[in-house]
Backbone bond lengths (Angstrom), bond angles and torsions (degrees), N, CA, C in turn:
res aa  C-N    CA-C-N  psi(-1)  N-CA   C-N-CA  omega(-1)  CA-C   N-CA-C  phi
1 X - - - 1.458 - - 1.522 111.33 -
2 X 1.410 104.73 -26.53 1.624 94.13 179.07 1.090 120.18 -55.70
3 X 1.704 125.91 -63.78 1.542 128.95 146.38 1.227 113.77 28.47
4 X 1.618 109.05 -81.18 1.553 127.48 -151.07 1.688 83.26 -75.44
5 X 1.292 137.57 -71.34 1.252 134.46 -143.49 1.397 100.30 -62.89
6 X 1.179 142.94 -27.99 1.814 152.95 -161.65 1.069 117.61 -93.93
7 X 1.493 123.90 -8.51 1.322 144.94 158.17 1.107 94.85 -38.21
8 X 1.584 110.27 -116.51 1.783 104.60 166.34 1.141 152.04 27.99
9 X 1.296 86.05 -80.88 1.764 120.11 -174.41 1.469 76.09 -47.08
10 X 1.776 114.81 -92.17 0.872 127.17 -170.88 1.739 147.16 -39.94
11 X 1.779 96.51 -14.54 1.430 92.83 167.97 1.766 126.13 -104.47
12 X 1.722 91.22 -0.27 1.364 108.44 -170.92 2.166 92.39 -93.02
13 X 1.372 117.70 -50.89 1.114 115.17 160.95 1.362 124.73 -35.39
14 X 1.414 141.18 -34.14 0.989 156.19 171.23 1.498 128.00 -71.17
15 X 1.320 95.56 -64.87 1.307 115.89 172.53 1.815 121.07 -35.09
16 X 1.983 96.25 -44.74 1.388 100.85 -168.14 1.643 102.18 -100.23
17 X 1.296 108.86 30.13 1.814 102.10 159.15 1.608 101.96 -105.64
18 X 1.488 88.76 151.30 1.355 111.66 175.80 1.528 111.47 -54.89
19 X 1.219 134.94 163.63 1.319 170.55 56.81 2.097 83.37 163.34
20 X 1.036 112.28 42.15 1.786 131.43 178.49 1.633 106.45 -78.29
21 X 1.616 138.23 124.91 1.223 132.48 151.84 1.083 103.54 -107.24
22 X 1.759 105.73 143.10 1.524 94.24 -177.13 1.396 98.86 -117.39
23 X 1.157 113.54 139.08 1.880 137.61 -171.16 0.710 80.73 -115.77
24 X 2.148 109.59 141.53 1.423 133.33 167.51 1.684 92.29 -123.88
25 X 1.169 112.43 112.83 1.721 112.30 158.33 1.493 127.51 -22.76
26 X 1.589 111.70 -43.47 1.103 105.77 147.59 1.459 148.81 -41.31
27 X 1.370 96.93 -41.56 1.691 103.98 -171.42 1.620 92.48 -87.24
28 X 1.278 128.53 -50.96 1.248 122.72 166.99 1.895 123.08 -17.72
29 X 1.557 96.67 -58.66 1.506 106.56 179.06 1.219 114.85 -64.27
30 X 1.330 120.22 -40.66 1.436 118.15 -178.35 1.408 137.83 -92.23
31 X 1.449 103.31 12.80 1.667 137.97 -156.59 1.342 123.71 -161.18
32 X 1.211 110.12 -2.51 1.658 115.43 -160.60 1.938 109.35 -16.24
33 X 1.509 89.27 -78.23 1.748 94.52 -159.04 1.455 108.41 -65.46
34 X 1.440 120.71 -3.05 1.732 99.89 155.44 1.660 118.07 -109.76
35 X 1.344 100.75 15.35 1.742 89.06 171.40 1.699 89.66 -105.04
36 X 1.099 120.46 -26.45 1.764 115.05 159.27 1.575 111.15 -36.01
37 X 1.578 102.76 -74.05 1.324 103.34 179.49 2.018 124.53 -41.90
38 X 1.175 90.42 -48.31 1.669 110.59 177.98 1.777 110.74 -59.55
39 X 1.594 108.42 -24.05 1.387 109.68 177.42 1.603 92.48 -88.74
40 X 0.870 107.93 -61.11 1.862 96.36 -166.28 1.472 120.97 -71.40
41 X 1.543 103.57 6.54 1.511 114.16 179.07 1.777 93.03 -87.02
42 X 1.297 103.62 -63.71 1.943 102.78 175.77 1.810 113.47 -52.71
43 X 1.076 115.98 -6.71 1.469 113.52 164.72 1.570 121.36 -129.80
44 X 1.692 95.93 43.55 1.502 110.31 167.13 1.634 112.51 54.77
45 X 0.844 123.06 55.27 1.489 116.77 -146.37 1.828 88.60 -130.83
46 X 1.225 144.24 136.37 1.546 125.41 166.05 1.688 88.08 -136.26
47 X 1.094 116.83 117.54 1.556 133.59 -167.71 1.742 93.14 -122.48
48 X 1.651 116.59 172.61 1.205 123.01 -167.69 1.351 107.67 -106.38
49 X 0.932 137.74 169.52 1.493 133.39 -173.13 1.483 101.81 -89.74
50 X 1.287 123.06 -34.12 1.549 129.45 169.26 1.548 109.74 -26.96
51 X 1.852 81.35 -78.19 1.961 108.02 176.32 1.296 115.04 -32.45
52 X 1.689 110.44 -56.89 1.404 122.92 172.42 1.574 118.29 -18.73
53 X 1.929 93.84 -81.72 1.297 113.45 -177.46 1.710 107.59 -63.22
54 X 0.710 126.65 -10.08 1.542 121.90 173.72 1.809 127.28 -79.40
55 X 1.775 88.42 -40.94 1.510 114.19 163.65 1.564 119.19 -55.10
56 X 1.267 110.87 -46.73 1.719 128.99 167.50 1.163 111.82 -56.11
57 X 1.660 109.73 -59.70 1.740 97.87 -168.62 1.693 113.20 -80.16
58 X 1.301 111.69 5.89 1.342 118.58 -175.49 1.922 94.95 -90.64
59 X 0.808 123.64 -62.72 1.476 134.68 178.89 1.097 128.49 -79.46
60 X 1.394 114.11 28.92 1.543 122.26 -165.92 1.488 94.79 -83.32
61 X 1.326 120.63 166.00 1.464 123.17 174.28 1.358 119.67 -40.31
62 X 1.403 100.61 -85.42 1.487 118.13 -179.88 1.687 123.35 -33.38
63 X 1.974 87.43 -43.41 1.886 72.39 -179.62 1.181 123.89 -78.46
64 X 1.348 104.71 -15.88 1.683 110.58 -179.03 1.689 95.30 -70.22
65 X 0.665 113.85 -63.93 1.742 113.00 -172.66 1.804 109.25 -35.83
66 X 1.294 78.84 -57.79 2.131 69.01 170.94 1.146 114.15 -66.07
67 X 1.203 130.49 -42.95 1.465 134.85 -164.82 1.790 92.35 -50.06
68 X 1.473 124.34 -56.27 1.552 119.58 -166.41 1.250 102.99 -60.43
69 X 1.738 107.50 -53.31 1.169 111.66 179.21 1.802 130.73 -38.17
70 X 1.274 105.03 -29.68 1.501 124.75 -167.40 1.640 84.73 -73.37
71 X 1.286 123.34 -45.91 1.811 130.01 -133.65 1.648 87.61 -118.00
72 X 1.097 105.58 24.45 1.648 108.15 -174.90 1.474 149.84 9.71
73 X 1.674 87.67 56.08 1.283 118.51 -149.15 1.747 97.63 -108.46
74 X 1.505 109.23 86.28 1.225 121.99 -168.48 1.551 101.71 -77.81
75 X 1.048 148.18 -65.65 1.410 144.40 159.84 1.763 90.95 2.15
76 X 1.437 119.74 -118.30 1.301 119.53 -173.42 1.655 125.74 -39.24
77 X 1.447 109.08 -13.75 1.191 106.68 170.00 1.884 124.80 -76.51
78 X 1.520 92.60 -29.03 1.610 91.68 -176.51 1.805 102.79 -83.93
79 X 1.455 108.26 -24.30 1.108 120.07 166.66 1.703 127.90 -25.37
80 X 1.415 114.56 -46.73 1.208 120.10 -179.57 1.358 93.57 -139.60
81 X 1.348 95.43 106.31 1.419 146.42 173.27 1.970 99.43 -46.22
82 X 1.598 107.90 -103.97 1.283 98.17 162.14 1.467 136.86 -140.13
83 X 1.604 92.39 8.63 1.418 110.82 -175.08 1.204 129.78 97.97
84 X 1.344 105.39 -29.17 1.702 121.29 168.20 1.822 123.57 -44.09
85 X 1.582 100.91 142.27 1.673 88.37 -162.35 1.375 75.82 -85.68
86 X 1.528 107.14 -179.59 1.901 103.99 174.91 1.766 111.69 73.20
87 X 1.093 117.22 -40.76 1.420 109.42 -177.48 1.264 124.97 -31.18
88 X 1.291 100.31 -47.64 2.111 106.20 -179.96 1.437 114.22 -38.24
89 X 1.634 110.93 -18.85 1.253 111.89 -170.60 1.213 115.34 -59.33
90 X 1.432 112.83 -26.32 1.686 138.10 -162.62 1.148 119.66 -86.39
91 X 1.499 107.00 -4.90 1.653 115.57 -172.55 1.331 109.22 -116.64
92 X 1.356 121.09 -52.75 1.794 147.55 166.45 1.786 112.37 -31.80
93 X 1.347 128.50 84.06 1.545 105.36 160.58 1.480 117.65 -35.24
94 X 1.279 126.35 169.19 1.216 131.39 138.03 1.490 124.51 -21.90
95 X 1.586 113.18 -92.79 1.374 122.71 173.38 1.598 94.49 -21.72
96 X 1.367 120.59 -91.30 1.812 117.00 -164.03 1.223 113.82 -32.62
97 X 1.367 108.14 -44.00 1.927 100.43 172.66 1.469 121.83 -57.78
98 X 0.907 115.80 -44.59 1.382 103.75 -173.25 1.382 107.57 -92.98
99 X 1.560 122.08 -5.58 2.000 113.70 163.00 1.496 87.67 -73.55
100 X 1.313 150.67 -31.72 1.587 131.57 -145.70 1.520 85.29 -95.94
101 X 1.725 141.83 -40.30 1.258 123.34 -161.44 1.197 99.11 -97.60
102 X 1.539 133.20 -10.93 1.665 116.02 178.80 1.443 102.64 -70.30
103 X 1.763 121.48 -39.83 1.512 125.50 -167.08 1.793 104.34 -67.45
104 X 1.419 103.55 -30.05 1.873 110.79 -153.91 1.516 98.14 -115.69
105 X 1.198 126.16 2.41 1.747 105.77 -169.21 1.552 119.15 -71.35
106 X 1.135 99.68 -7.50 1.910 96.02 179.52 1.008 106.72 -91.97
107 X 0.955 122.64 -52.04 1.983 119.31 154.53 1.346 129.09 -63.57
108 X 1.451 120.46 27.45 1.300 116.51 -162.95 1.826 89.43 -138.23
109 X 1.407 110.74 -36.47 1.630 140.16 139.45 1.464 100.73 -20.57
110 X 1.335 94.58 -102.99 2.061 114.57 176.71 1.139 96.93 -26.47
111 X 0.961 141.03 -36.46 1.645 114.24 -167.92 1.804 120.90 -129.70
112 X 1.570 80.48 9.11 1.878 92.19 140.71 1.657 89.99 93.06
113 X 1.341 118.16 -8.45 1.921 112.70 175.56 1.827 106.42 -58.85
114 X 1.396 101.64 133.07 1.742 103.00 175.56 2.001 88.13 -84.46
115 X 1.214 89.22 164.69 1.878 125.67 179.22 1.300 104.65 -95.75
116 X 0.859 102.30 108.46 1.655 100.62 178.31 1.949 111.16 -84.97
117 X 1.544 120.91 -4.36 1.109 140.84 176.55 1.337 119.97 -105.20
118 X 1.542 117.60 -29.82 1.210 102.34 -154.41 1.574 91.63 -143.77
119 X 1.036 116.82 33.68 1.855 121.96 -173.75 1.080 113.46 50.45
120 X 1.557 120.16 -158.59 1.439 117.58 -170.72 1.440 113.97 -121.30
């Protein structure tokens, strides 16, 4: 249970230090090469769009997953599950969902995640 409660703690602790971007995996998946850009823009960074797209197709899910897989490096392999946004849904009973959004929904709000328990 601690887990679930430190969430929070921990993203609201974070959140309010200085020079912090906050990346959601989500927006990543559905946007990659301009929340790239948007990360290396908050760390002064002006990279080429080439580099960009090269950086992406180098680190895309899948290939990384084989790549461990190849080097049989099960640690990082069970690690990423499958990449899918939403997936957690697949792991979470019921009961856990709704202890993780009654403890986290205002911060779960802030950063734009829907409730799958408790509406939006």
């Amino acid at each position: 249970k601690k887990n679930i409660q430190d969430w929070s703690y921990h993203v609201n602790y974070w959140t309010k230090q200085s020079n912090v971007t906050v990346v959601r995996y989500e927006d990543l998946l559905l946007n990659t090469e301009n929340e790239l850009k948007r990360i290396l823009c908050s760390l002064s960074l002006n990279i080429c769009y080439e580099s960009i797209k090269l950086v992406v197709s180098n680190q895309a899910f899948e290939k990384k997953k084989k790549e461990f897989q190849s080097i049989r490096d099960a640690t990082n392999t069970s690690f990423l599950r499958n990449g899918k946004m939403g997936d957690w849904k697949n792991y979470f009973e019921l009961p856990l969902t709704e202890e993780i959004e009654k403890k986290h929904a205002l911060l779960m709000r802030r950063f734009g995640y829907e409730l799958e328990c408790f509406g939006k």
